[in-house]
C-alpha positions in Angstrom: -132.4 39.9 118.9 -130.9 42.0 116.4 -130.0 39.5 113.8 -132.8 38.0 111.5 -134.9 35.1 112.8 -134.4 33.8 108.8 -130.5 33.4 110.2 -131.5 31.0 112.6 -134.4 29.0 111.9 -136.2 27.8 108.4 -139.5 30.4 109.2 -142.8 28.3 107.9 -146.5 28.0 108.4 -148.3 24.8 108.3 -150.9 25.3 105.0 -153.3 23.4 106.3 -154.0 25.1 109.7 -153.7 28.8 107.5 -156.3 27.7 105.6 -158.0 24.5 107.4 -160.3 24.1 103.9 -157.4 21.9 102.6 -157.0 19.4 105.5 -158.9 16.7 103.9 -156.7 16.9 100.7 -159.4 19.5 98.6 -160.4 22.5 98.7 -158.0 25.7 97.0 -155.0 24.1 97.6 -153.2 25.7 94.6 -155.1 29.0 95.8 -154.2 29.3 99.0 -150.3 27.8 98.9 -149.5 30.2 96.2 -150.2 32.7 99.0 -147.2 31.5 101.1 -144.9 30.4 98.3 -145.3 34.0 97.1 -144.2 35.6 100.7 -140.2 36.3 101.5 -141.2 36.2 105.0 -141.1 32.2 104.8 -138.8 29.7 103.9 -140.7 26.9 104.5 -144.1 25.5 104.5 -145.6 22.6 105.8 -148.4 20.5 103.1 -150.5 17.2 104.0 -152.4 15.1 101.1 -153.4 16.7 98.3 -156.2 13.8 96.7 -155.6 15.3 93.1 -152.5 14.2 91.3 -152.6 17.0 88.7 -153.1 19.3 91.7 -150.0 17.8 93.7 -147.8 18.3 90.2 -148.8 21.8 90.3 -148.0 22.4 93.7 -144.9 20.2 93.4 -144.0 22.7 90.5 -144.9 25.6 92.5 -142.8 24.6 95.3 -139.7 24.0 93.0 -140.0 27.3 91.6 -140.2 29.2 94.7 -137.1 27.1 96.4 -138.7 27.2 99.5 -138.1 24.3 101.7 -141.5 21.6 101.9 -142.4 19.5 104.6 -145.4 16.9 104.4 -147.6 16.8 107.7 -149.3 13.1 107.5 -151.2 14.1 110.6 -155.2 14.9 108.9 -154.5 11.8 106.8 -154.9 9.9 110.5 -157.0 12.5 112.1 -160.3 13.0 109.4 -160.6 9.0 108.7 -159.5 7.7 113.0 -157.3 5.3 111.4 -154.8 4.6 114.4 -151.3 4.1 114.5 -150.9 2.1 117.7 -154.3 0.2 116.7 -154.7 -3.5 118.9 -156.4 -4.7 116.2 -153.3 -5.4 113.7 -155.6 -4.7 110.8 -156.7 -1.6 112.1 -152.5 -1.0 112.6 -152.1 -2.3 109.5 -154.4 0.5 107.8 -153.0 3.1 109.5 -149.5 2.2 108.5 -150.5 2.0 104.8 -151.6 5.3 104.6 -148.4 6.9 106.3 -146.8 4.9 103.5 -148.7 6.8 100.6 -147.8 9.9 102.7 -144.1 9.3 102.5 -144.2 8.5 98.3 -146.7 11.8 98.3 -144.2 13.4 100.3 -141.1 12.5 97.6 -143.5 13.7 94.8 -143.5 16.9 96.4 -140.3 17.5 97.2 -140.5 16.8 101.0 -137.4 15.4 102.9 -139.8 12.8 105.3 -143.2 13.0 107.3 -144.5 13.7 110.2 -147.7 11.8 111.9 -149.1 11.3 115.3 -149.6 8.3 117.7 -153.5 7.5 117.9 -155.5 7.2 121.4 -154.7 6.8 125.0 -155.9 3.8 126.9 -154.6 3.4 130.3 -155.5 0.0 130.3 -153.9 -1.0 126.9 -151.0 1.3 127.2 -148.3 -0.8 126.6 -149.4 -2.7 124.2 -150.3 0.1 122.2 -147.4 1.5 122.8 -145.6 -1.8 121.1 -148.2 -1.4 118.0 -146.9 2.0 117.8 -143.3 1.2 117.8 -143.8 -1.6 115.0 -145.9 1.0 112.8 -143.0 3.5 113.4 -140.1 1.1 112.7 -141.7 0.5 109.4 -142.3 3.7 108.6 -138.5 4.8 109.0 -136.9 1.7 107.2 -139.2 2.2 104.1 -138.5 5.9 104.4 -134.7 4.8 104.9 -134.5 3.5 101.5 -135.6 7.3 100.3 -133.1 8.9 102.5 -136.1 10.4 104.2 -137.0 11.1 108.3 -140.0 10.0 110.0 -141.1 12.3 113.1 -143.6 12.2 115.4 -145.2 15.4 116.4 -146.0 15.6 119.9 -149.7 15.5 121.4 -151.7 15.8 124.7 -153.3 12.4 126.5 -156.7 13.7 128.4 -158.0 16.9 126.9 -158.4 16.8 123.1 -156.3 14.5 120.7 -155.8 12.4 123.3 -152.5 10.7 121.8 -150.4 8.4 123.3 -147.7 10.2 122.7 -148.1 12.2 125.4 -146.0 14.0 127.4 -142.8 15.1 127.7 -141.4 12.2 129.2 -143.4 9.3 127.8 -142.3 10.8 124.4 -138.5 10.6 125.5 -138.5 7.1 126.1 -140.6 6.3 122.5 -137.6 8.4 121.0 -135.3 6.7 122.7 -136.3 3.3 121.7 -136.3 4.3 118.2 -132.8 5.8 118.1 -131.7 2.4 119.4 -133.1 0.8 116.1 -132.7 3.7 113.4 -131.3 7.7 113.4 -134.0 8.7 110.8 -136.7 9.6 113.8 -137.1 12.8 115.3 -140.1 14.6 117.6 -141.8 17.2 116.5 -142.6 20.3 119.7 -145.5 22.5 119.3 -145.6 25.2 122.2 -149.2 25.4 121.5 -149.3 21.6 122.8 -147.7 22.7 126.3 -150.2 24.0 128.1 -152.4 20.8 127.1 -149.9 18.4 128.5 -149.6 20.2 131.7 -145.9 21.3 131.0 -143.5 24.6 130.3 -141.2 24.9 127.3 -137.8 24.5 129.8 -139.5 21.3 130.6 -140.3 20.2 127.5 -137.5 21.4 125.9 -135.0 20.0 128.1 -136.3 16.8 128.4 -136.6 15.9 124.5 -133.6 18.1 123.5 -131.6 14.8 122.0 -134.7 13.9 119.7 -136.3 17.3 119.0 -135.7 17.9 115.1 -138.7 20.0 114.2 -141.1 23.2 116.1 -144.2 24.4 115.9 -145.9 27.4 118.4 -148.8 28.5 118.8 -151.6 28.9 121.1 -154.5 27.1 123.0 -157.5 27.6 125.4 -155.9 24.4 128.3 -158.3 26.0 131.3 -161.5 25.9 130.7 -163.8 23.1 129.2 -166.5 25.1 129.2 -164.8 27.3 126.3 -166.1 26.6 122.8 -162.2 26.4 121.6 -161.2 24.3 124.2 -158.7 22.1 123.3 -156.0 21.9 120.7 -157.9 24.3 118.5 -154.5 26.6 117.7 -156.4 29.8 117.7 -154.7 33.0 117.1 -152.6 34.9 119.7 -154.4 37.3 121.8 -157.5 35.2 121.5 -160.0 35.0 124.5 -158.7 32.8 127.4 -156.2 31.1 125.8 -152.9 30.2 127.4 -149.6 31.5 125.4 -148.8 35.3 124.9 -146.2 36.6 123.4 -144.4 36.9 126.4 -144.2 32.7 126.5 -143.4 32.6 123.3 -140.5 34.9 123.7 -139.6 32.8 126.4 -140.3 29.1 124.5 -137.3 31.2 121.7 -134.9 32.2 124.9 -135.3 28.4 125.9 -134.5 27.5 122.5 -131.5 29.5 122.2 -130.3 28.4 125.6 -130.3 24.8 124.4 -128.4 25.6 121.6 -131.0 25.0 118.7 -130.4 28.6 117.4 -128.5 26.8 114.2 -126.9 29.3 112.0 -125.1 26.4 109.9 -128.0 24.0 109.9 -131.3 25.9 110.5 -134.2 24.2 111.9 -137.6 24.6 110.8 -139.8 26.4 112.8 -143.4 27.1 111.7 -146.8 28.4 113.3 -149.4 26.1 113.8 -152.4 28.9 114.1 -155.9 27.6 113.0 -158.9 30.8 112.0 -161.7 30.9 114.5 -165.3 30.5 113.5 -165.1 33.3 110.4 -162.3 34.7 111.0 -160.4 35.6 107.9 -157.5 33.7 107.1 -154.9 35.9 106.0 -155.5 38.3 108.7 -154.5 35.3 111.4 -151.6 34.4 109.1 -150.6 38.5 109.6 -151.8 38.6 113.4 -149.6 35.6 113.8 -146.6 37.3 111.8 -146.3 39.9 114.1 -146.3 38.1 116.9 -143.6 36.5 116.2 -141.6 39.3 114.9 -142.7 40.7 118.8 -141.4 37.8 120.7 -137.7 38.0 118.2 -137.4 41.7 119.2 -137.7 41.0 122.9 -135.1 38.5 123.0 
């Protein structure tokens, strides 16, 4: 492409995958996120809990300042406690759903336009009625977040290797989204082509099946074929890493599938950050680069 991604697409990087040491709300936050709000090459970035309150009026400040465009990930909120979204127990539910409240008023407080979360655990045997928890949790979520003209989205996840979400695959996901488009228009899905090759699927696949509900995209990569491998899993290591799945070839292609489908949005740009995690001691800035130009690779093939 010879036009600039930036035309098409709100550019981000999820801070908390960049620089993992502030998934569970500590850590350099301030540090590390005046790293991204200081670099042109994004236009948006994606936060999750930030424990402090003078450090989440900093960063709401910061954020302000740099008019970049903020979006709250409320997944580690659910992921470094297990509380569970589509919990049996209804107190369990219950828990769950009171922290993805605090995310959406820590999300206004930043400057963020909504959330977005993750179902909690498969089980075959309970599958529908965890699949009726998760709708009440969700429906919830989106009215209160309704009354803050705010969006709830659901990002995505595989069912049998790592995360083990109920939401799921492709078309399991399609039918959630469908449900709650029937009961509110403040939902969306959230892709991550790093989460493809976990769910056994392709980005035509994926893409075309939840193109009415996608409204958020991540990429990355993964290690999906052997569990022997230390990153097995959804580990989001960098591209070009050891055994892992996506090259820049796929995600050249997950872009050609996106323009195809008519997501490349010149009037209404979509966000579309890179979920890439450091390996082990890698440094962080040089996967944050590594991952820049792969993405800059995959544009120039289009």
């Amino acid at each position: 492409m010879q036009e600039s991604i930036h035309k098409y697409f709100q550019v981000g990087t999820i801070h908390f995958m960049s620089y993992p040491e502030t998934m569970k709300g500590e850590g350099d936050i301030i540090g590390t996120l005046r790293k991204v709000l200081s670099d042109d090459f994004y236009s948006a970035v994606e936060v999750t809990w930030m424990k402090d309150p003078k450090v989440r009026a900093e960063a709401a400040k910061l954020i302000r300042e740099s008019g970049i465009k903020v979006c709250y990930g409320a997944q580690p909120r659910l992921l470094t406690t297990g509380l569970n979204p589509n919990a049996i127990d209804e107190n369990d539910r219950k828990l769950a759903e009171d922290t993805l409240i605090e995310a959406i008023d820590e999300a206004e407080e930043l400057g963020a336009s909504g959330i977005a979360f993750l179902s909690g655990k498969y089980d075959d045997d309970k599958k529908d009625i965890a699949y009726s928890q998760l709708l009440k949790t969700t429906k919830n979520l989106c009215d209160y977040a309704a009354k803050k003209n705010m969006m709830v989205e659901l990002e995505v996840f595989d069912f049998d290797i790592d995360k083990k979400s109920l939401i799921g695959p492709a078309p399991y996901s399609a039918t959630f989204a469908a449900d709650m488009r029937n009961y509110c228009s403040n939902f969306g899905l959230v892709v991550d082509l790093s989460h493809f090759p976990l769910t056994y699927e392709d980005s035509r696949f994926v893409i075309t099946t939840l193109k009415p509900y996608i409204t958020h995209l991540h990429f990355g990569n993964a290690v999906a074929d052997d569990p022997n491998h230390a990153a097995y899993g959804d580990m989001h290591p960098r591209f070009g890493f050891p055994n892992s799945a996506n090259t820049i070839e796929d995600l050249k292609d997950f872009l050609a599938i996106l323009k195809e489908e008519g997501f490349f949005r010149a009037d209404d740009p979509m966000v579309l950050s890179f979920e890439v995690k450091p390996w082990a001691d890698e440094d962080p800035d040089m996967i944050v680069a590594n991952t820049k130009r792969a993405l800059n690779r995959a544009w120039a093939m289009l």
